[in-house]
N, C-alpha and C positions, 0 to 999 in steps of 0.2 A: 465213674459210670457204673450203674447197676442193671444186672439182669432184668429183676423185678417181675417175673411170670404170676398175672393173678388171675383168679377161679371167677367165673361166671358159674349162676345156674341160670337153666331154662326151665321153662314150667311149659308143660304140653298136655293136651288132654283132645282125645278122638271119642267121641260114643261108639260102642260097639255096633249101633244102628246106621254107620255110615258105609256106603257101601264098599266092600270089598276093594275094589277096584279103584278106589278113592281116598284109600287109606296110606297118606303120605307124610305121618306124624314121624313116623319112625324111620323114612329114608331121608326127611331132611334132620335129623337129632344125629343120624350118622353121617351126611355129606358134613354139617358141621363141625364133629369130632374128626373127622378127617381132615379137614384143611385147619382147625383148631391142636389137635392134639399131635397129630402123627410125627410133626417138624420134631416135638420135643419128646413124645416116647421114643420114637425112632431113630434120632439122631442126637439131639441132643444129651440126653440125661443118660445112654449107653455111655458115649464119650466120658462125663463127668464120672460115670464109674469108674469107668477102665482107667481114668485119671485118679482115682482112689479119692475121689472131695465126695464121695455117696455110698451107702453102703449097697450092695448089689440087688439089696430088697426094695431098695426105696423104691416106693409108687410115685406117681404122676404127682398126684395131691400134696403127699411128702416134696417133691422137687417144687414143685410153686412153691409149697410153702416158704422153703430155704433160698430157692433162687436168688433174692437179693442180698443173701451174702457171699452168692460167686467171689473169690477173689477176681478184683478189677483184670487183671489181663487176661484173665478167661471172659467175664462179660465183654470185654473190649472184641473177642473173636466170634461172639455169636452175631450172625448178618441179619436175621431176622428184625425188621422193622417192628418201631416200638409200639407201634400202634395193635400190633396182630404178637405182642408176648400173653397172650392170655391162653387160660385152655378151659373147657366147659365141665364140668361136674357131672359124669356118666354114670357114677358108683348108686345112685339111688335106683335109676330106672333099673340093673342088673338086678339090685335086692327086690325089686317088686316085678321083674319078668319083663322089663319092655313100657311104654306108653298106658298108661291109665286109660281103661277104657268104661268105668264106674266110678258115681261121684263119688263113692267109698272109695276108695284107690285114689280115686284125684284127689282127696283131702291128706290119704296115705301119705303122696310124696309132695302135698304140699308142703305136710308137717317134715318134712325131710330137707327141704330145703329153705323155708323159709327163715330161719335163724341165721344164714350168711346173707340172706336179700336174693329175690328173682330180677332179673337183667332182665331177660324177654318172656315172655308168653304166647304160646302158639294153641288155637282153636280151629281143630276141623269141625266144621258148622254143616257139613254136608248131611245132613241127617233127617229124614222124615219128620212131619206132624210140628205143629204150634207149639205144642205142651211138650216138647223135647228136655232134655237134660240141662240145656242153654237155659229156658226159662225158669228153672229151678234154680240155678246156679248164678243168676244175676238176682234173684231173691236171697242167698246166700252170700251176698258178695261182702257183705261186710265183717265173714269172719275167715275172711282170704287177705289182709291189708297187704302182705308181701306182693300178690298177684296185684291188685289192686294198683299198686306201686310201678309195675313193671310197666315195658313197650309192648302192647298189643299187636298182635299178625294175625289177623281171622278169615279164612277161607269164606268166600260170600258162594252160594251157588243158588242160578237163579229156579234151579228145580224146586232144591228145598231151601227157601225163604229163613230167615235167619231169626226166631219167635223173636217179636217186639219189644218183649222188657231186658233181652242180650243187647238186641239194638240200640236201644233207647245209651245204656254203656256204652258202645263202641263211639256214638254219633258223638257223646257228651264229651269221652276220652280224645275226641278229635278236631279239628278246625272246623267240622260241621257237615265235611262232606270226607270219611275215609277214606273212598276211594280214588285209583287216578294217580298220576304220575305224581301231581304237587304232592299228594297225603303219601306217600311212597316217602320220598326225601325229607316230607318232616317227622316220619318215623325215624330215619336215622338219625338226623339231627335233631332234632326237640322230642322224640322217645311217645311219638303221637299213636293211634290203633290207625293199624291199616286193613284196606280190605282187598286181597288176595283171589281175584278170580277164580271158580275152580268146574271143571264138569270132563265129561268123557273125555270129547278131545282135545281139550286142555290139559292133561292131569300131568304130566310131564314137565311142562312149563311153569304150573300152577306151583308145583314141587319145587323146581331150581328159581322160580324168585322168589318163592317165599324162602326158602334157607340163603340165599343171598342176599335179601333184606334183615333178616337176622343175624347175621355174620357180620355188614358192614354197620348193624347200631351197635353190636361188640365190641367191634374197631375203634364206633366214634365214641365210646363211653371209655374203652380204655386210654384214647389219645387225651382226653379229657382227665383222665385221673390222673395222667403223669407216672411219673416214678418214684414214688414215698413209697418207702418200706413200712409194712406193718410189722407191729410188735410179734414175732415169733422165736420158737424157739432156735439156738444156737446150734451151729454145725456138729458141737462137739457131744447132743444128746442123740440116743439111736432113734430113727425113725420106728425101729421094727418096720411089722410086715405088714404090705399095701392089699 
Protein backbone atom coordinates (compact mmCIF):
# COMPACT_ATOMS: atom_id res chain seq x y z
CA UNK A 1 0.00 0.00 0.00
CA UNK A 2 1.09 3.42 -0.99
CA UNK A 3 0.28 6.96 0.15
CA UNK A 4 0.48 8.33 -3.34
CA UNK A 5 -0.77 12.38 -2.58
CA UNK A 6 -1.05 13.87 -6.17
CA UNK A 7 -1.25 17.75 -7.15
CA UNK A 8 -4.05 19.16 -8.99
CA UNK A 9 -4.14 22.60 -10.59
CA UNK A 10 -7.10 24.76 -10.90
CA UNK A 11 -7.37 27.61 -13.34
CA UNK A 12 -9.72 30.60 -12.19
CA UNK A 13 -10.14 33.80 -13.67
CA UNK A 14 -12.84 36.75 -12.47
CA UNK A 15 -12.74 40.22 -14.53
CA UNK A 16 -12.15 42.84 -12.52
CA UNK A 17 -15.65 44.30 -13.86
CA UNK A 18 -17.66 41.78 -11.78
CA UNK A 19 -19.03 43.23 -9.01
CA UNK A 20 -17.49 43.43 -5.79
CA UNK A 21 -19.94 41.62 -4.10
CA UNK A 22 -19.87 38.80 -6.47
CA UNK A 23 -16.51 38.16 -6.37
CA UNK A 24 -16.21 34.43 -5.25
CA UNK A 25 -13.06 33.09 -7.29
CA UNK A 26 -11.04 33.39 -4.30
CA UNK A 27 -13.19 32.06 -1.40
CA UNK A 28 -13.95 28.86 -3.18
CA UNK A 29 -9.79 28.36 -4.32
CA UNK A 30 -9.62 28.63 -0.41
CA UNK A 31 -12.72 26.48 0.86
CA UNK A 32 -10.78 23.98 -1.55
CA UNK A 33 -7.26 24.34 -0.11
CA UNK A 34 -8.89 23.83 3.05
CA UNK A 35 -10.59 20.70 2.90
CA UNK A 36 -7.79 19.66 0.07
CA UNK A 37 -4.54 20.69 1.76
CA UNK A 38 -5.11 21.33 5.52
CA UNK A 39 -5.40 17.11 6.49
CA UNK A 40 -1.86 16.94 5.15
CA UNK A 41 -0.03 20.42 6.00
CA UNK A 42 -1.43 20.10 9.18
CA UNK A 43 -1.30 16.84 10.30
CA UNK A 44 0.19 14.82 8.25
CA UNK A 45 3.49 15.84 6.82
CA UNK A 46 4.33 17.69 10.70
CA UNK A 47 4.01 13.82 11.88
CA UNK A 48 6.33 12.50 9.03
CA UNK A 49 8.86 15.16 10.22
CA UNK A 50 8.95 14.67 13.63
CA UNK A 51 9.21 11.04 12.39
CA UNK A 52 12.51 12.28 10.59
CA UNK A 53 11.33 10.42 6.83
CA UNK A 54 11.10 14.71 5.70
CA UNK A 55 13.24 17.25 6.25
CA UNK A 56 11.48 20.11 8.34
CA UNK A 57 11.55 22.31 5.24
CA UNK A 58 9.92 20.26 3.09
CA UNK A 59 6.70 21.97 1.54
CA UNK A 60 3.40 20.67 0.65
CA UNK A 61 4.56 20.02 -3.13
CA UNK A 62 7.78 18.39 -1.88
CA UNK A 63 5.63 15.87 0.43
CA UNK A 64 3.17 14.88 -2.61
CA UNK A 65 5.84 14.76 -4.49
CA UNK A 66 7.72 11.86 -2.19
CA UNK A 67 4.49 10.48 -0.66
CA UNK A 68 4.46 7.32 -2.39
CA UNK A 69 7.53 6.25 -1.08
CA UNK A 70 6.02 6.50 2.56
CA UNK A 71 7.40 3.28 4.00
CA UNK A 72 4.24 0.78 3.92
CA UNK A 73 3.51 0.99 7.70
CA UNK A 74 3.21 4.50 7.84
CA UNK A 75 0.85 4.67 4.53
CA UNK A 76 -0.74 1.77 6.20
CA UNK A 77 -1.85 4.54 9.20
CA UNK A 78 -2.79 7.45 7.16
CA UNK A 79 -7.03 7.01 7.33
CA UNK A 80 -7.59 9.55 4.71
CA UNK A 81 -9.63 8.05 1.83
CA UNK A 82 -7.95 7.37 -1.28
CA UNK A 83 -10.03 9.26 -3.26
CA UNK A 84 -9.49 12.77 -1.33
CA UNK A 85 -5.13 11.99 -1.03
CA UNK A 86 -4.59 14.87 -3.40
CA UNK A 87 -3.98 18.55 -2.72
CA UNK A 88 -4.35 21.52 -5.17
CA UNK A 89 -1.35 23.83 -6.41
CA UNK A 90 -1.59 27.32 -4.35
CA UNK A 91 2.01 28.36 -5.10
CA UNK A 92 1.20 30.20 -8.38
CA UNK A 93 -1.80 32.42 -7.45
CA UNK A 94 0.67 33.61 -4.11
CA UNK A 95 3.43 34.65 -6.90
CA UNK A 96 0.88 36.66 -8.92
CA UNK A 97 -1.12 38.13 -5.68
CA UNK A 98 -4.48 36.16 -5.77
CA UNK A 99 -7.03 35.26 -8.76
CA UNK A 100 -6.28 36.86 -12.30
CA UNK A 101 -8.40 39.50 -12.81
CA UNK A 102 -6.82 40.52 -16.64
CA UNK A 103 -6.42 38.40 -19.57
CA UNK A 104 -2.66 39.25 -19.06
CA UNK A 105 -2.52 37.71 -15.68
CA UNK A 106 -4.88 35.01 -16.78
CA UNK A 107 -2.49 33.85 -19.48
CA UNK A 108 0.37 34.71 -16.45
CA UNK A 109 -0.87 31.78 -14.52
CA UNK A 110 -1.90 29.90 -17.18
CA UNK A 111 1.52 29.54 -18.33
CA UNK A 112 2.15 28.54 -14.72
CA UNK A 113 0.33 25.95 -14.62
CA UNK A 114 -0.22 24.32 -17.65
CA UNK A 115 2.83 22.14 -17.98
CA UNK A 116 1.46 19.62 -15.17
CA UNK A 117 -2.31 19.87 -16.91
CA UNK A 118 -5.53 21.96 -15.41
CA UNK A 119 -8.03 19.54 -13.51
CA UNK A 120 -10.79 22.15 -13.21
CA UNK A 121 -11.44 25.71 -14.40
CA UNK A 122 -13.51 28.17 -12.63
CA UNK A 123 -15.24 31.46 -14.68
CA UNK A 124 -16.99 34.30 -12.83
CA UNK A 125 -19.03 35.34 -15.93
CA UNK A 126 -20.90 37.95 -13.73
CA UNK A 127 -19.56 40.89 -15.46
CA UNK A 128 -21.25 43.75 -17.55
CA UNK A 129 -21.57 44.29 -21.53
CA UNK A 130 -21.53 41.65 -24.64
CA UNK A 131 -17.90 42.59 -25.66
CA UNK A 132 -16.62 41.48 -21.93
CA UNK A 133 -13.30 39.67 -21.47
CA UNK A 134 -15.42 36.19 -22.01
CA UNK A 135 -15.71 37.08 -25.59
CA UNK A 136 -12.16 37.78 -26.11
CA UNK A 137 -11.21 34.91 -24.47
CA UNK A 138 -13.25 32.26 -26.26
CA UNK A 139 -11.66 33.94 -29.51
CA UNK A 140 -8.42 33.09 -27.76
CA UNK A 141 -9.25 29.67 -26.73
CA UNK A 142 -6.99 28.04 -28.88
CA UNK A 143 -3.85 29.02 -27.37
CA UNK A 144 -5.20 27.96 -23.79
CA UNK A 145 -5.21 23.66 -24.80
CA UNK A 146 -4.56 22.89 -20.95
CA UNK A 147 -7.82 25.02 -20.03
CA UNK A 148 -9.36 23.85 -22.88
CA UNK A 149 -8.70 20.18 -21.55
CA UNK A 150 -9.90 20.89 -18.18
CA UNK A 151 -13.77 20.65 -16.32
CA UNK A 152 -15.51 23.78 -16.68
CA UNK A 153 -17.69 25.58 -13.67
CA UNK A 154 -19.01 28.86 -15.01
CA UNK A 155 -21.08 31.25 -12.84
CA UNK A 156 -24.29 32.13 -15.37
CA UNK A 157 -26.01 35.25 -14.01
CA UNK A 158 -29.11 36.36 -15.45
CA UNK A 159 -28.29 40.24 -15.06
CA UNK A 160 -25.26 39.89 -16.93
CA UNK A 161 -25.81 37.40 -19.86
CA UNK A 162 -22.79 35.36 -20.56
CA UNK A 163 -21.47 37.04 -24.44
CA UNK A 164 -22.44 34.33 -27.03
CA UNK A 165 -19.15 33.24 -28.44
CA UNK A 166 -18.18 31.93 -24.23
CA UNK A 167 -21.48 30.34 -24.62
CA UNK A 168 -21.43 29.02 -27.67
CA UNK A 169 -17.97 26.82 -25.62
CA UNK A 170 -19.63 26.10 -22.70
CA UNK A 171 -23.01 24.72 -24.57
CA UNK A 172 -20.37 22.66 -26.97
CA UNK A 173 -18.18 21.43 -23.76
CA UNK A 174 -21.58 20.08 -22.58
CA UNK A 175 -24.43 17.61 -23.09
CA UNK A 176 -26.17 20.73 -24.72
CA UNK A 177 -27.85 21.88 -21.85
CA UNK A 178 -25.07 23.07 -18.81
CA UNK A 179 -27.22 23.74 -16.62
CA UNK A 180 -29.43 21.86 -13.75
CA UNK A 181 -28.91 19.07 -11.60
CA UNK A 182 -28.18 16.36 -14.54
CA UNK A 183 -25.14 18.74 -15.99
CA UNK A 184 -24.01 19.13 -12.33
CA UNK A 185 -23.27 15.19 -11.98
CA UNK A 186 -21.94 14.89 -15.37
CA UNK A 187 -19.28 17.55 -14.54
CA UNK A 188 -18.20 15.29 -11.91
CA UNK A 189 -18.22 12.22 -13.61
CA UNK A 190 -17.51 12.82 -17.40
CA UNK A 191 -15.64 16.36 -16.58
CA UNK A 192 -18.59 18.27 -18.70
CA UNK A 193 -19.05 22.64 -18.16
CA UNK A 194 -21.30 23.42 -15.77
CA UNK A 195 -23.41 26.45 -15.19
CA UNK A 196 -23.41 27.68 -11.64
CA UNK A 197 -26.18 30.09 -10.81
CA UNK A 198 -25.08 33.25 -9.33
CA UNK A 199 -26.63 36.90 -8.20
CA UNK A 200 -27.27 38.92 -4.96
CA UNK A 201 -29.11 36.66 -3.08
CA UNK A 202 -27.66 33.63 -4.09
CA UNK A 203 -23.89 34.49 -3.73
CA UNK A 204 -23.37 32.35 -0.92
CA UNK A 205 -24.82 29.27 -2.19
CA UNK A 206 -23.49 30.22 -5.66
CA UNK A 207 -19.96 29.94 -3.77
CA UNK A 208 -20.42 26.55 -1.73
CA UNK A 209 -21.50 24.51 -4.83
CA UNK A 210 -19.64 25.73 -6.99
CA UNK A 211 -16.33 24.72 -4.77
CA UNK A 212 -18.16 21.67 -4.02
CA UNK A 213 -18.65 20.66 -7.53
CA UNK A 214 -15.03 21.18 -7.93
CA UNK A 215 -13.73 19.34 -5.12
CA UNK A 216 -16.00 16.23 -5.72
CA UNK A 217 -14.57 16.20 -9.91
CA UNK A 218 -11.08 16.13 -7.91
CA UNK A 219 -12.22 13.33 -5.98
CA UNK A 220 -13.67 11.63 -9.06
CA UNK A 221 -10.49 12.13 -11.12
CA UNK A 222 -8.31 11.11 -8.39
CA UNK A 223 -10.50 7.67 -7.64
CA UNK A 224 -10.00 7.23 -11.38
CA UNK A 225 -6.30 7.50 -11.44
CA UNK A 226 -5.63 5.03 -8.66
CA UNK A 227 -2.29 4.70 -7.13
CA UNK A 228 0.60 4.53 -9.68
CA UNK A 229 3.41 6.23 -8.53
CA UNK A 230 5.17 8.78 -10.79
CA UNK A 231 8.68 8.69 -11.57
CA UNK A 232 10.14 11.16 -8.82
CA UNK A 233 12.96 11.80 -6.99
CA UNK A 234 14.04 9.49 -4.05
CA UNK A 235 13.79 10.23 -0.33
CA UNK A 236 17.38 10.19 -0.04
CA UNK A 237 17.80 13.74 -2.22
CA UNK A 238 17.05 17.16 -0.21
CA UNK A 239 13.93 18.75 -0.95
CA UNK A 240 15.48 22.22 0.06
CA UNK A 241 13.15 24.95 0.69
CA UNK A 242 9.42 25.09 -0.12
Amino acid sequence: MTLAVKTYNLLAFEPQAVKAELRIAGSILEDIEKRANDKFSQVVLPELVKLGLLPANTSLEQFAALSHQMPTPIAQKVTIPEEERFIINMRPYEELGGVPSALGDFADLYAKLAPQGVAVSFFNTACPGPANDYERLAELIGQFPAMAGSTWIVTNSLRDPIPKGFMDLITERSAGRPGGAAAKQLAVSLGKAWLVPIGDSIVIRSLQEAAAVIYDRLKYIRKMEGIAPPKMPSLGSSPGKG
